[in-house]
PQR file with spaces between the fields and no chain letter, atoms N, CA, C, O and H, PARSE charges and radii, in Angstrom:
ATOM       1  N    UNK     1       0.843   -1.166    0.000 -0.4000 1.5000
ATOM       2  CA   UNK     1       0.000    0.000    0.000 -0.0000 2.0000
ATOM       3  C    UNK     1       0.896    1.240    0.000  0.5500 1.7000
ATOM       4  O    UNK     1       0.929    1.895    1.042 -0.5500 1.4000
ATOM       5  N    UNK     2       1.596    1.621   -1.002 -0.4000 1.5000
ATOM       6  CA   UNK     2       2.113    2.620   -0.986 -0.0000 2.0000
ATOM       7  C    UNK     2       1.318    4.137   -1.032  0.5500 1.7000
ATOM       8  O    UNK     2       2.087    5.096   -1.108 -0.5500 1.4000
ATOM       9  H    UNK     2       1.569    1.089   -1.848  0.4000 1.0000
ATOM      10  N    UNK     3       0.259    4.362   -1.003 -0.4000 1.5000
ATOM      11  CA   UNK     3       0.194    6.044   -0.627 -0.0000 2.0000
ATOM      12  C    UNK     3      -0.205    5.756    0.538  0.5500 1.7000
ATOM      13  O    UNK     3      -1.004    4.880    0.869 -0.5500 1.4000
ATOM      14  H    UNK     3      -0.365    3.583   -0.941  0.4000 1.0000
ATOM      15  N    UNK     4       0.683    6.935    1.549 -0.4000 1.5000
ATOM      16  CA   UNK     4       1.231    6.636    3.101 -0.0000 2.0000
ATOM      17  C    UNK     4      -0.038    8.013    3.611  0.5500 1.7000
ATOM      18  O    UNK     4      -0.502    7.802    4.731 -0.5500 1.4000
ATOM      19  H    UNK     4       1.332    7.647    1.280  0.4000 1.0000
ATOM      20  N    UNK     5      -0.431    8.952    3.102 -0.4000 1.5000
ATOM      21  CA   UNK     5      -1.117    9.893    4.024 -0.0000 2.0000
ATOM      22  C    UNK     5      -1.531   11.189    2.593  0.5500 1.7000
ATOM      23  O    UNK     5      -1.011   11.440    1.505 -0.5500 1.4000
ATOM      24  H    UNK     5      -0.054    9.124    2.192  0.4000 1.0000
ATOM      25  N    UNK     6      -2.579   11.671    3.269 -0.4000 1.5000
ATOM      26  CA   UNK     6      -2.871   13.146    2.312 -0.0000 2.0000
ATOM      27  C    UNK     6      -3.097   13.914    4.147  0.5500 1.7000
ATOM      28  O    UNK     6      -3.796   13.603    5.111 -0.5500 1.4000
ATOM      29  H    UNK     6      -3.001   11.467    4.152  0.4000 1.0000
ATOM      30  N    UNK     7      -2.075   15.015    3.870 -0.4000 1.5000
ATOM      31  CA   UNK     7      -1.975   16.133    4.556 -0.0000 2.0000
ATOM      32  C    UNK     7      -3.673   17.145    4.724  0.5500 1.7000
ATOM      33  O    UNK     7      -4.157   17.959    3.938 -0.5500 1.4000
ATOM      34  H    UNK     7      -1.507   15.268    3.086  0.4000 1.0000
ATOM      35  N    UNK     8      -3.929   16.898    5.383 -0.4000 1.5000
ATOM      36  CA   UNK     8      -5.377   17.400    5.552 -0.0000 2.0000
ATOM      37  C    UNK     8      -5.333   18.952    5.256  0.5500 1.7000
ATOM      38  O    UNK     8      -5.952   19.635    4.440 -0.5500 1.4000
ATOM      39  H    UNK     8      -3.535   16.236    6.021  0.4000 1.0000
ATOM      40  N    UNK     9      -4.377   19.269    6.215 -0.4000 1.5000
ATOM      41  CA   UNK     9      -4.192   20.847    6.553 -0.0000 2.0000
ATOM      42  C    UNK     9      -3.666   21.341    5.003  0.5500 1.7000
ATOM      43  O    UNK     9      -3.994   22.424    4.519 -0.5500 1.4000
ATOM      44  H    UNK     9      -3.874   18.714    6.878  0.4000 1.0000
ATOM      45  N    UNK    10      -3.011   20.598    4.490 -0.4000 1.5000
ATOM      46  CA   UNK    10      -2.012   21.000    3.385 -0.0000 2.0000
ATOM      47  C    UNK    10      -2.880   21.298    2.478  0.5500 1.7000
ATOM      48  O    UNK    10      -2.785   22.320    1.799 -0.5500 1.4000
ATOM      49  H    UNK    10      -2.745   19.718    4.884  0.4000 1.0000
ATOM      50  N    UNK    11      -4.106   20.189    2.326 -0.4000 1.5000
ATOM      51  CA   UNK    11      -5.069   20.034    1.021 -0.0000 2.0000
ATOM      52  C    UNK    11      -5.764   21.595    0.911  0.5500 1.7000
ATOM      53  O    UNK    11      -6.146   22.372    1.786 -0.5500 1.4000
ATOM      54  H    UNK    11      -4.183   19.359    2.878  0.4000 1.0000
ATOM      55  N    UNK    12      -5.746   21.676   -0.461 -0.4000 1.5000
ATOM      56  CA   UNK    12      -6.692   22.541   -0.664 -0.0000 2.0000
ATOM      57  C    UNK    12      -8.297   22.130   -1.482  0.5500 1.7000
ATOM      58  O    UNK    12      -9.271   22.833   -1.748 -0.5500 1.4000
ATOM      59  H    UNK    12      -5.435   21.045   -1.172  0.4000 1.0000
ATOM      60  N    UNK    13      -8.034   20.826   -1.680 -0.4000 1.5000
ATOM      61  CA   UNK    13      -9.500   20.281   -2.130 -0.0000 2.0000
ATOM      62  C    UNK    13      -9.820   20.373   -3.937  0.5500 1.7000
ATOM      63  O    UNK    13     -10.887   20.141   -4.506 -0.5500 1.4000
ATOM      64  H    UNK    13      -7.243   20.254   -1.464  0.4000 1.0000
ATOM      65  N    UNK    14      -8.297   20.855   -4.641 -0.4000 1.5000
ATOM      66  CA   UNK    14      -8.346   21.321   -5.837 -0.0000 2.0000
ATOM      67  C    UNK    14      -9.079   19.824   -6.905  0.5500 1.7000
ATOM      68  O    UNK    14      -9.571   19.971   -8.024 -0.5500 1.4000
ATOM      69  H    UNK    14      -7.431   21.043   -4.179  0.4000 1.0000
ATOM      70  N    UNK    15      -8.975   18.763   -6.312 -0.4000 1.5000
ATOM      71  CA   UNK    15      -9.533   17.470   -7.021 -0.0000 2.0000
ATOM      72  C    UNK    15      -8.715   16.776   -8.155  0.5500 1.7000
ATOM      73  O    UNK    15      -8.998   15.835   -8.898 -0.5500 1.4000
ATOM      74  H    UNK    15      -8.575   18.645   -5.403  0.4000 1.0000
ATOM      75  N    UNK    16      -7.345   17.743   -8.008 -0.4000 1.5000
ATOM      76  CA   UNK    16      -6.436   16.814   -9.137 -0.0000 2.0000
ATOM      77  C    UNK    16      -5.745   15.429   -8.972  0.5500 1.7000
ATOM      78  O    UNK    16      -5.102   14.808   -9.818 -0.5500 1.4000
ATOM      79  H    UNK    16      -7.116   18.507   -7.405  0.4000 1.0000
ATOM      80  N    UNK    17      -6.103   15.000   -7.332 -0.4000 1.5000
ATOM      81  CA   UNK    17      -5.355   14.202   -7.006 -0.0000 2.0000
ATOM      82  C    UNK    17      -6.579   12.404   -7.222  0.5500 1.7000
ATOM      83  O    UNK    17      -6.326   11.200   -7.191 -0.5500 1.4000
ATOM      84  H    UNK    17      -6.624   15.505   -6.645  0.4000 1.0000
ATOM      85  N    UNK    18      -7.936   13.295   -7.434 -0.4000 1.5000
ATOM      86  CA   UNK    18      -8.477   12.462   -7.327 -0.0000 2.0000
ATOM      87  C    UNK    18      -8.826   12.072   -9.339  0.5500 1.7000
ATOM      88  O    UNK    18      -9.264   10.992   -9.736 -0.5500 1.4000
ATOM      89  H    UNK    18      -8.142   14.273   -7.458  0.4000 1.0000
ATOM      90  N    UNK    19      -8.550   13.024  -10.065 -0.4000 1.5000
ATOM      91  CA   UNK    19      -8.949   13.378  -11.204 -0.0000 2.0000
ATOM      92  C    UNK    19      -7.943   12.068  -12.117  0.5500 1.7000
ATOM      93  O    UNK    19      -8.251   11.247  -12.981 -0.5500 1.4000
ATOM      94  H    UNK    19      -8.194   13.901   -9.742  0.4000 1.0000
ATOM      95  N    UNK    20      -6.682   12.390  -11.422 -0.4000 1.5000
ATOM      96  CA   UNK    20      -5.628   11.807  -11.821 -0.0000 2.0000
ATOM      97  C    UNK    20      -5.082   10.155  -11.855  0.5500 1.7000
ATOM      98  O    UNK    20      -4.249    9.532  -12.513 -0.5500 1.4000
ATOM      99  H    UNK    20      -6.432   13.057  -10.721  0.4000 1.0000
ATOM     100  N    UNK    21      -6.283    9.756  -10.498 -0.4000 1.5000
ATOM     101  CA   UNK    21      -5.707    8.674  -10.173 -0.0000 2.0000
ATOM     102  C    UNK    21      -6.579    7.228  -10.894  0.5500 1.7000
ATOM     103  O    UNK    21      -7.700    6.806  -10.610 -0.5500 1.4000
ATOM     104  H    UNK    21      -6.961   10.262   -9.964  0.4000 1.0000
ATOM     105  N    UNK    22      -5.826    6.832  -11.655 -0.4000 1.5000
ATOM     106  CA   UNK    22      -6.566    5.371  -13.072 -0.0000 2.0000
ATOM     107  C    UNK    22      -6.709    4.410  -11.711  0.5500 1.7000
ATOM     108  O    UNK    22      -7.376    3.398  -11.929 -0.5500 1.4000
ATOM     109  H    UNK    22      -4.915    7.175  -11.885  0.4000 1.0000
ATOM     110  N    UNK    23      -6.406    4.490  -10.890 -0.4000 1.5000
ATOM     111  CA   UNK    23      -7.079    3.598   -9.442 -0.0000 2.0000
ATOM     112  C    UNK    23      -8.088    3.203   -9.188  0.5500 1.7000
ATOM     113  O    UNK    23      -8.625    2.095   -9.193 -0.5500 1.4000
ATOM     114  H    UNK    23      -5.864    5.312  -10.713  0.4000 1.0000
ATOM     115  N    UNK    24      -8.590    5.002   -8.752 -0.4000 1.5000
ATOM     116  CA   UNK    24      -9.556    5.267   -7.846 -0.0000 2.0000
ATOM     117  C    UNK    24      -9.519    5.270   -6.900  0.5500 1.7000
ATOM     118  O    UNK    24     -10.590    5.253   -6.293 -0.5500 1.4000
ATOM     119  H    UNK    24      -8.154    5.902   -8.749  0.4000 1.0000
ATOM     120  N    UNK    25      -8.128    5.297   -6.083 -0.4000 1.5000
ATOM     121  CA   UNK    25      -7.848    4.999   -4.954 -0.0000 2.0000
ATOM     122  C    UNK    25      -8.093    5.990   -4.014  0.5500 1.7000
ATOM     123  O    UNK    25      -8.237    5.772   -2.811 -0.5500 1.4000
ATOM     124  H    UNK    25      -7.258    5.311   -6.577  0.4000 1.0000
ATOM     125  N    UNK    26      -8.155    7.417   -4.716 -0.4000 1.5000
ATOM     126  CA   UNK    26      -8.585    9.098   -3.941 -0.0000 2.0000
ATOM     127  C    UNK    26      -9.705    9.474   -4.282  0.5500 1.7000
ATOM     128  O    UNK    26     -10.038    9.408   -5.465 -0.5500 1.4000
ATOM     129  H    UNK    26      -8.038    7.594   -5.693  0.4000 1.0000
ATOM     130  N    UNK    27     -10.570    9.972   -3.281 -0.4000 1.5000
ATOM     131  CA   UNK    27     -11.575   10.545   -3.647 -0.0000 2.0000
ATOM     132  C    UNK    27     -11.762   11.826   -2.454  0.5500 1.7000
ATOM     133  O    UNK    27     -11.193   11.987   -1.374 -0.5500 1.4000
ATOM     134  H    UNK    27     -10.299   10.025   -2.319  0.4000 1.0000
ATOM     135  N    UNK    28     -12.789   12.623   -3.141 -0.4000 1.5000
ATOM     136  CA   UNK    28     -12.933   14.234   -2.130 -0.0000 2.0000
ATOM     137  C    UNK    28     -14.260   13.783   -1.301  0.5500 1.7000
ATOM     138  O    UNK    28     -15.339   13.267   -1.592 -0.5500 1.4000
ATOM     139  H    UNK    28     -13.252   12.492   -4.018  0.4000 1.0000
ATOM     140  N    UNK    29     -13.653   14.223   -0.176 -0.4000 1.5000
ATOM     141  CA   UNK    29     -14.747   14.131    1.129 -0.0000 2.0000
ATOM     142  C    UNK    29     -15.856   15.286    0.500  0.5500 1.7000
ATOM     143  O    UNK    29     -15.725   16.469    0.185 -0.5500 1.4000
ATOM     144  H    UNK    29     -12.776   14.642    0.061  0.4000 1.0000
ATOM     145  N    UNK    30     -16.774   14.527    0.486 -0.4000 1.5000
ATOM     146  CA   UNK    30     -18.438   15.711    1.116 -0.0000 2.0000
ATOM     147  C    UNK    30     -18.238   16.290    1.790  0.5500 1.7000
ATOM     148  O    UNK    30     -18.244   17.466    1.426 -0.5500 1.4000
ATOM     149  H    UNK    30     -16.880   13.566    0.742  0.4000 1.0000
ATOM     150  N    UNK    31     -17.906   16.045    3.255 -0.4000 1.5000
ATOM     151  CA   UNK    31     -17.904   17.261    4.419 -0.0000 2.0000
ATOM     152  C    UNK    31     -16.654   17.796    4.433  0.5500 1.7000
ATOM     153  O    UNK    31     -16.759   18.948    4.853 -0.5500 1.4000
ATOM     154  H    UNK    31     -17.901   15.090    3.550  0.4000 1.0000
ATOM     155  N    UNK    32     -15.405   17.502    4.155 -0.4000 1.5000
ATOM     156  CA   UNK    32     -14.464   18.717    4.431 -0.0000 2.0000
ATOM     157  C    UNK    32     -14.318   19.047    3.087  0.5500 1.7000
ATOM     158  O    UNK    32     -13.939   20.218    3.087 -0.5500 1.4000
ATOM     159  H    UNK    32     -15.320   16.566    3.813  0.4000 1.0000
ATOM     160  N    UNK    33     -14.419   18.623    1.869 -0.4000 1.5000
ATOM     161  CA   UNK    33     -13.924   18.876    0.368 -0.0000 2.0000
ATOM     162  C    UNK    33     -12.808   18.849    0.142  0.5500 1.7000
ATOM     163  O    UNK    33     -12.292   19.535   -0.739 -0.5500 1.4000
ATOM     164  H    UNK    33     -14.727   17.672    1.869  0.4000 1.0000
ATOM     165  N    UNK    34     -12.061   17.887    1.037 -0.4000 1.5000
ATOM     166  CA   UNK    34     -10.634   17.516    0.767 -0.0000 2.0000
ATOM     167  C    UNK    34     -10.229   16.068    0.407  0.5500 1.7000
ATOM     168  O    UNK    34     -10.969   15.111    0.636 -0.5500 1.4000
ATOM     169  H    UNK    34     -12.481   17.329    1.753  0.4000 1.0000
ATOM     170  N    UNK    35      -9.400   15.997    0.014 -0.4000 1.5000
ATOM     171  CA   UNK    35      -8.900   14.534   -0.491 -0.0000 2.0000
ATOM     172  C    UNK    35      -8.403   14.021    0.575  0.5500 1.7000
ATOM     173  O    UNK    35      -7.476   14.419    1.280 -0.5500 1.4000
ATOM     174  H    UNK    35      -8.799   16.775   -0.172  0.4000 1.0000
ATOM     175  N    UNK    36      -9.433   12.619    0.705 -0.4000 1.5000
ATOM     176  CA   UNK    36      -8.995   11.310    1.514 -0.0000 2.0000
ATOM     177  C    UNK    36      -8.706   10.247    0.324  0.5500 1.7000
ATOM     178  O    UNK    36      -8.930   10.367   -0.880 -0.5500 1.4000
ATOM     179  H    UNK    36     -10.186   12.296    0.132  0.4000 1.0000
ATOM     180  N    UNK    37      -7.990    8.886    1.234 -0.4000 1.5000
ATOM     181  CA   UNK    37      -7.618    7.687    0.688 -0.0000 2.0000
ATOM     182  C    UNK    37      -8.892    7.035    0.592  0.5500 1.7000
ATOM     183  O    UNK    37      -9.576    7.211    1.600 -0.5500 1.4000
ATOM     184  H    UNK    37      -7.808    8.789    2.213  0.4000 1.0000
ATOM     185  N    UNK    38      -9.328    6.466   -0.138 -0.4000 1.5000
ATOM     186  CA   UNK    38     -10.461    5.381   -0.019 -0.0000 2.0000
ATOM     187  C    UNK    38      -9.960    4.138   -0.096  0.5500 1.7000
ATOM     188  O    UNK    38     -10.077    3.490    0.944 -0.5500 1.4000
ATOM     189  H    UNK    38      -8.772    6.323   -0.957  0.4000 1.0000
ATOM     190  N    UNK    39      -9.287    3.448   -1.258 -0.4000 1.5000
ATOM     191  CA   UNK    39      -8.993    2.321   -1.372 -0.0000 2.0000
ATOM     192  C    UNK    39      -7.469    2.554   -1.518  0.5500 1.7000
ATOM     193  O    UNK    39      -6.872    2.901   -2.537 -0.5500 1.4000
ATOM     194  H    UNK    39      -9.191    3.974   -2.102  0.4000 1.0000
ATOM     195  N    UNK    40      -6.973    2.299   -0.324 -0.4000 1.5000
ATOM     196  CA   UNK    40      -6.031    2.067    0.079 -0.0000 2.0000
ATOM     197  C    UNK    40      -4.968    1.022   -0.336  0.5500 1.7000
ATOM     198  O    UNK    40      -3.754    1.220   -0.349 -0.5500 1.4000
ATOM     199  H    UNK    40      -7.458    2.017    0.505  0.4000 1.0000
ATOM     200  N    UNK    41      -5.593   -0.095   -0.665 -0.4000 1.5000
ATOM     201  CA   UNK    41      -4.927   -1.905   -1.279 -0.0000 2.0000
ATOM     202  C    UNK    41      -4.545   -1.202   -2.421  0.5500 1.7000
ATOM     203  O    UNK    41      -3.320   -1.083   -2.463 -0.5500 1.4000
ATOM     204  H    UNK    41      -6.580   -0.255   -0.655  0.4000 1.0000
ATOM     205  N    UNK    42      -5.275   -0.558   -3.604 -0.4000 1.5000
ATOM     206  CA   UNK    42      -5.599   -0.392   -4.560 -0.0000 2.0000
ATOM     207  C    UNK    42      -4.403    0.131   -5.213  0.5500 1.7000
ATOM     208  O    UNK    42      -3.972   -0.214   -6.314 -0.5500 1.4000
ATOM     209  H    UNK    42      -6.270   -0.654   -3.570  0.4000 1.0000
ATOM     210  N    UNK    43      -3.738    1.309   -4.137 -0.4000 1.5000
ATOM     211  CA   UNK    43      -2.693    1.638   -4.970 -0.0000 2.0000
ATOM     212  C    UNK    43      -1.273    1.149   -5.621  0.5500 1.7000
ATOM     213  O    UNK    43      -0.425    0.726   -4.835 -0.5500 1.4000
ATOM     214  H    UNK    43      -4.088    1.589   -3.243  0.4000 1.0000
ATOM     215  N    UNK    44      -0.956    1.189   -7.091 -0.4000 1.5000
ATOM     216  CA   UNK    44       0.082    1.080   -7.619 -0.0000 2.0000
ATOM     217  C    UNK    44       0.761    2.152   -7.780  0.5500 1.7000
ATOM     218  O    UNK    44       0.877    2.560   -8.935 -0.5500 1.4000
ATOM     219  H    UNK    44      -1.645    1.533   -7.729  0.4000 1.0000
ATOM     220  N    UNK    45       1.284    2.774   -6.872 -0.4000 1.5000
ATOM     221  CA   UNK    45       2.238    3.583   -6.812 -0.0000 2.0000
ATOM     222  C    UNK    45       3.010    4.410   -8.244  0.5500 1.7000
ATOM     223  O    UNK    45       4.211    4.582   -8.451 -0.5500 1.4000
ATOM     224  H    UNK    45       1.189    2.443   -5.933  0.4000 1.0000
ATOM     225  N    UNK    46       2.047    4.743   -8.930 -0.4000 1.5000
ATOM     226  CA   UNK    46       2.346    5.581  -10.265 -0.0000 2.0000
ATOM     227  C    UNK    46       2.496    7.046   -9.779  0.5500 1.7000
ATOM     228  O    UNK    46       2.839    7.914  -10.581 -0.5500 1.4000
ATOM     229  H    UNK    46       1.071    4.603   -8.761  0.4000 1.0000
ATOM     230  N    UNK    47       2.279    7.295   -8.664 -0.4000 1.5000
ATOM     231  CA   UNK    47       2.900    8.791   -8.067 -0.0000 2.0000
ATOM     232  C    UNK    47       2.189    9.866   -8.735  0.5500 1.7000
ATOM     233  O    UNK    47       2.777   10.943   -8.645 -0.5500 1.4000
ATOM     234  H    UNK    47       2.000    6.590   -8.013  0.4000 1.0000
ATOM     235  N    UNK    48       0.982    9.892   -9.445 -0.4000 1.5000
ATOM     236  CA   UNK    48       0.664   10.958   -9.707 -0.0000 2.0000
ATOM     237  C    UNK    48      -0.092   11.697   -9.312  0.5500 1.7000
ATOM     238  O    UNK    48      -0.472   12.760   -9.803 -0.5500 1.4000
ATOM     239  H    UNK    48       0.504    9.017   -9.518  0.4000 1.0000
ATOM     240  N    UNK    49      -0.387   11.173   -8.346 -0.4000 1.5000
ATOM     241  CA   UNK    49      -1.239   11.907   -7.449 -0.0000 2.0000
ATOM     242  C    UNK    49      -0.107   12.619   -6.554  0.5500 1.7000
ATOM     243  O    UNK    49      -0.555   13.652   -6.056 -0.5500 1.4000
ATOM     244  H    UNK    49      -0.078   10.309   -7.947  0.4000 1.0000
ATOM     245  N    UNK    50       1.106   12.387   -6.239 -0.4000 1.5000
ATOM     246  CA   UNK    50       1.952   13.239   -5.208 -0.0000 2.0000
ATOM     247  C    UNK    50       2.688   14.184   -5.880  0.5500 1.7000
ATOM     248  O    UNK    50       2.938   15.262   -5.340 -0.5500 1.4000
ATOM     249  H    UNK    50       1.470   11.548   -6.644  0.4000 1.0000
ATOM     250  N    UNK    51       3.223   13.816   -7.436 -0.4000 1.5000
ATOM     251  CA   UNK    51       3.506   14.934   -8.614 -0.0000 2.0000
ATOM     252  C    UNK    51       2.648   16.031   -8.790  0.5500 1.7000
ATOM     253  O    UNK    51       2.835   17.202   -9.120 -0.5500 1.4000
ATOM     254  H    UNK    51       3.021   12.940   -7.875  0.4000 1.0000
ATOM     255  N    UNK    52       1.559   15.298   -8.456 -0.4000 1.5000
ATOM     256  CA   UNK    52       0.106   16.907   -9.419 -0.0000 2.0000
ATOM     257  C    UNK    52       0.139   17.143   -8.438  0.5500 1.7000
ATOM     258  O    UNK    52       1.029   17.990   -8.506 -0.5500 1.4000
ATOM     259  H    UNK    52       1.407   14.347   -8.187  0.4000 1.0000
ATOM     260  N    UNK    53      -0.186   17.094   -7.164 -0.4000 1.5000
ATOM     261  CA   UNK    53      -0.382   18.112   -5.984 -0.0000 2.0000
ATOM     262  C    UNK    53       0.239   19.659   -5.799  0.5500 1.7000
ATOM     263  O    UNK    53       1.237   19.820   -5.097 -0.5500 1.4000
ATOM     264  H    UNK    53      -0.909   16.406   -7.109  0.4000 1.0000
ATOM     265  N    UNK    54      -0.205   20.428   -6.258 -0.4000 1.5000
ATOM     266  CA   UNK    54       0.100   21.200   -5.816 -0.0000 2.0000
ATOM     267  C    UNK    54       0.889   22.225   -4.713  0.5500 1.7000
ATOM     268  O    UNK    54       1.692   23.135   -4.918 -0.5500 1.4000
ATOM     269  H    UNK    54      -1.016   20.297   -6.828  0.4000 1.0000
ATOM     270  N    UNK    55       0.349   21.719   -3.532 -0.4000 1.5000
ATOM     271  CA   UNK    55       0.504   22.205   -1.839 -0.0000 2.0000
ATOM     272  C    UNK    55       1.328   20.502   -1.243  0.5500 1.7000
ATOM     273  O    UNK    55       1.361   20.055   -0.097 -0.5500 1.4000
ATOM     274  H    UNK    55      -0.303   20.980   -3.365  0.4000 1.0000
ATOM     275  N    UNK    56       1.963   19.829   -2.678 -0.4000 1.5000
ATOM     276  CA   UNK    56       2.751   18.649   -1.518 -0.0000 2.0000
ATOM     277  C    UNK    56       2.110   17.891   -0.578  0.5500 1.7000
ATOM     278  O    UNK    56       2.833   17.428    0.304 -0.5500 1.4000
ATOM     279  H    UNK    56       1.936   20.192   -3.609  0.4000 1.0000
ATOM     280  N    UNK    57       0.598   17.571   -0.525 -0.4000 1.5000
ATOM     281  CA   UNK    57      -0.258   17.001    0.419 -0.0000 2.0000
ATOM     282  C    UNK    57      -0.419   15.530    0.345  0.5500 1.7000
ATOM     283  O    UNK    57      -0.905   14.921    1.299 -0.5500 1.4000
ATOM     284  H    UNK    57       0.011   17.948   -1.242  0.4000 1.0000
ATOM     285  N    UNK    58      -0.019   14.897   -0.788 -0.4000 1.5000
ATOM     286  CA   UNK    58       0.245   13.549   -0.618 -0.0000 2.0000
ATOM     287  C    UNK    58       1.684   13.151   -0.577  0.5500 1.7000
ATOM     288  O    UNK    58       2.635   13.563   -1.240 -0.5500 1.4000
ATOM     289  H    UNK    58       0.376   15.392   -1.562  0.4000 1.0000
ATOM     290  N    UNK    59       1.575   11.812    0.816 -0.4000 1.5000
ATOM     291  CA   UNK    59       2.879   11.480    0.547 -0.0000 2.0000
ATOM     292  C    UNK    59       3.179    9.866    0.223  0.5500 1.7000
ATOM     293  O    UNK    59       3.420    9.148    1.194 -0.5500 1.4000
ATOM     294  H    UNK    59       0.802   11.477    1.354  0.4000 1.0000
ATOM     295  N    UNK    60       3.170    9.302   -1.059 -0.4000 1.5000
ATOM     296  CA   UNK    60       3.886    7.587   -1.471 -0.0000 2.0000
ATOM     297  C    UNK    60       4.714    7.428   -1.320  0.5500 1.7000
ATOM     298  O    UNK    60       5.604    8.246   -1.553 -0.5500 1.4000
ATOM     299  H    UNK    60       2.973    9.885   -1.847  0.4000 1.0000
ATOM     300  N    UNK    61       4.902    6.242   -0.826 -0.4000 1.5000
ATOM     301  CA   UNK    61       6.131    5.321   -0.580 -0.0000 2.0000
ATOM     302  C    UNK    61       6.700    4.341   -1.583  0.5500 1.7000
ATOM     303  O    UNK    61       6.256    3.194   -1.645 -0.5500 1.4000
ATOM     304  H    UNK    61       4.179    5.577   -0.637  0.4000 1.0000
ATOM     305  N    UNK    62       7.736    4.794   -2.419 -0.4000 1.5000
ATOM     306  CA   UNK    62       7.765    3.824   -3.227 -0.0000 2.0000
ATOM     307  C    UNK    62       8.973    2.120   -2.409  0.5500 1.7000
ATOM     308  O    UNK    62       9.390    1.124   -3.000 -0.5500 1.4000
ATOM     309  H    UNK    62       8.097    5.726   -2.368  0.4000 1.0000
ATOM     310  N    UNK    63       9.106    2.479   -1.146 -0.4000 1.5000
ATOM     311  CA   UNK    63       9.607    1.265   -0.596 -0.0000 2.0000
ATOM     312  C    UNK    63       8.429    0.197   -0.423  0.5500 1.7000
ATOM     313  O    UNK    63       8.714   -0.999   -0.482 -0.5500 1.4000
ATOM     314  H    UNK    63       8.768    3.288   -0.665  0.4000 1.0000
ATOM     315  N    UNK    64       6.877    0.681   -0.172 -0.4000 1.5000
ATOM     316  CA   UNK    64       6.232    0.022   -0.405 -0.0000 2.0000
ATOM     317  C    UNK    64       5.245   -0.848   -1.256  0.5500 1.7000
ATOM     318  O    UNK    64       4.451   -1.770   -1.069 -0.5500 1.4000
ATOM     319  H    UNK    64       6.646    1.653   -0.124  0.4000 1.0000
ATOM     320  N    UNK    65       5.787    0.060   -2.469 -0.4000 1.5000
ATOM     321  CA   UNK    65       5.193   -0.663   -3.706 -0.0000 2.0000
ATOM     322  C    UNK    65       5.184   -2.300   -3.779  0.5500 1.7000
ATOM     323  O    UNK    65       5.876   -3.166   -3.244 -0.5500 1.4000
ATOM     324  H    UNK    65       6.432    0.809   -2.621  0.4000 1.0000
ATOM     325  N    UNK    66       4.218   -2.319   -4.576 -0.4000 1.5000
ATOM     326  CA   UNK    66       4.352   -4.044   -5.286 -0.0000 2.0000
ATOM     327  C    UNK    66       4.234   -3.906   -6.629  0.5500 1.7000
ATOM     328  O    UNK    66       3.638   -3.117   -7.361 -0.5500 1.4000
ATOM     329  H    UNK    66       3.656   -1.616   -5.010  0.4000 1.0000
ATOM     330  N    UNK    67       5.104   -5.076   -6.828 -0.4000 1.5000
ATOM     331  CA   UNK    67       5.320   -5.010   -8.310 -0.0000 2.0000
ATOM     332  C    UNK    67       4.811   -6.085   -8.997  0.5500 1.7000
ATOM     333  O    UNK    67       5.100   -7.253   -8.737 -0.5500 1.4000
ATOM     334  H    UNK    67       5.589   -5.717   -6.233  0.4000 1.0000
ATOM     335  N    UNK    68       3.932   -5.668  -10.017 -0.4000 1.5000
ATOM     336  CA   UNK    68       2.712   -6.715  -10.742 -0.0000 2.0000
ATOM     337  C    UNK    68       3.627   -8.061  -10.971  0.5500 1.7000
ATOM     338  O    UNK    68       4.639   -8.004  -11.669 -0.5500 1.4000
ATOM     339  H    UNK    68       3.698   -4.719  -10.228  0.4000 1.0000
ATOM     340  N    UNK    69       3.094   -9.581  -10.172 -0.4000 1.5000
ATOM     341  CA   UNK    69       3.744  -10.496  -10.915 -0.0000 2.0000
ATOM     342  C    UNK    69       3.957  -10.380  -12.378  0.5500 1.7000
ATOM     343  O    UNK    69       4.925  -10.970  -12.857 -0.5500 1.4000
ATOM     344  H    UNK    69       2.272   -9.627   -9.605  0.4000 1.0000
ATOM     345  N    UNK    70       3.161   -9.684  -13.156 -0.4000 1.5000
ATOM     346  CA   UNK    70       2.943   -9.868  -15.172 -0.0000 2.0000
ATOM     347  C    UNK    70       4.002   -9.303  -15.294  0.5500 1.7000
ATOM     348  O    UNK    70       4.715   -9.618  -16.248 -0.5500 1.4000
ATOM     349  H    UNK    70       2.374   -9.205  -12.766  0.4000 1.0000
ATOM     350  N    UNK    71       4.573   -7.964  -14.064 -0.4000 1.5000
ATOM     351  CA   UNK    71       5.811   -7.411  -15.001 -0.0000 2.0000
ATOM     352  C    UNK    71       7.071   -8.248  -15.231  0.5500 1.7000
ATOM     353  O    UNK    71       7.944   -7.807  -15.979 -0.5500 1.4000
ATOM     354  H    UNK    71       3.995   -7.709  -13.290  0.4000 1.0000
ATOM     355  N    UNK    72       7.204   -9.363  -14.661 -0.4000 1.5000
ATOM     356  CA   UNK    72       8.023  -10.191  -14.727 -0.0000 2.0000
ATOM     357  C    UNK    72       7.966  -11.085  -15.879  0.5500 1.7000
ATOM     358  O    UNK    72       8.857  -11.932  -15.958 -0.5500 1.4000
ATOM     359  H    UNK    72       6.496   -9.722  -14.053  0.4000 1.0000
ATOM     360  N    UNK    73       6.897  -11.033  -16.961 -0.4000 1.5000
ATOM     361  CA   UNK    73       6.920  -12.152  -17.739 -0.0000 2.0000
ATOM     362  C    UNK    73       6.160  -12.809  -17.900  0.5500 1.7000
ATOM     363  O    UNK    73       6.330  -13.782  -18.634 -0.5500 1.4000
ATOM     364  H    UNK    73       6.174  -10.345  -16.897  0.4000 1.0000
């Protein structure tokens, strides 16, 4: 599960993080209009959700990535 946290305070709710992600793993809260994790398992660590951020509010781990058995062959 590499995306480790979205900075609450940091977020500004701009929706690129959720716009971006071929997951689905981010989505924007109703009540604060900021980006939370939803599916958490989900992520493959393609980082573009911590690139587009703007305000630096997500942070991935690429020590925790997994790497698709297929990419092997």
């Amino acid at each position: 599960m590499p995306i480790e946290s979205i900075n609450a305070e940091l977020c500004t709710g701009c929706g690129l993080c959720e716009k971006n992600c071929s997951m689905d793993v981010i989505r924007m809260d109703a009540t604060s209009g900021k980006a939370v994790i939803k599916y958490k398992k989900d992520c493959m660590a393609c980082f573009l959700c911590e690139v587009d951020c703007p305000t630096k509010a997500i942070d991935v781990s690429f020590d925790k990535g997994v790497i698709p058995v297929s990419a092997f062959g």
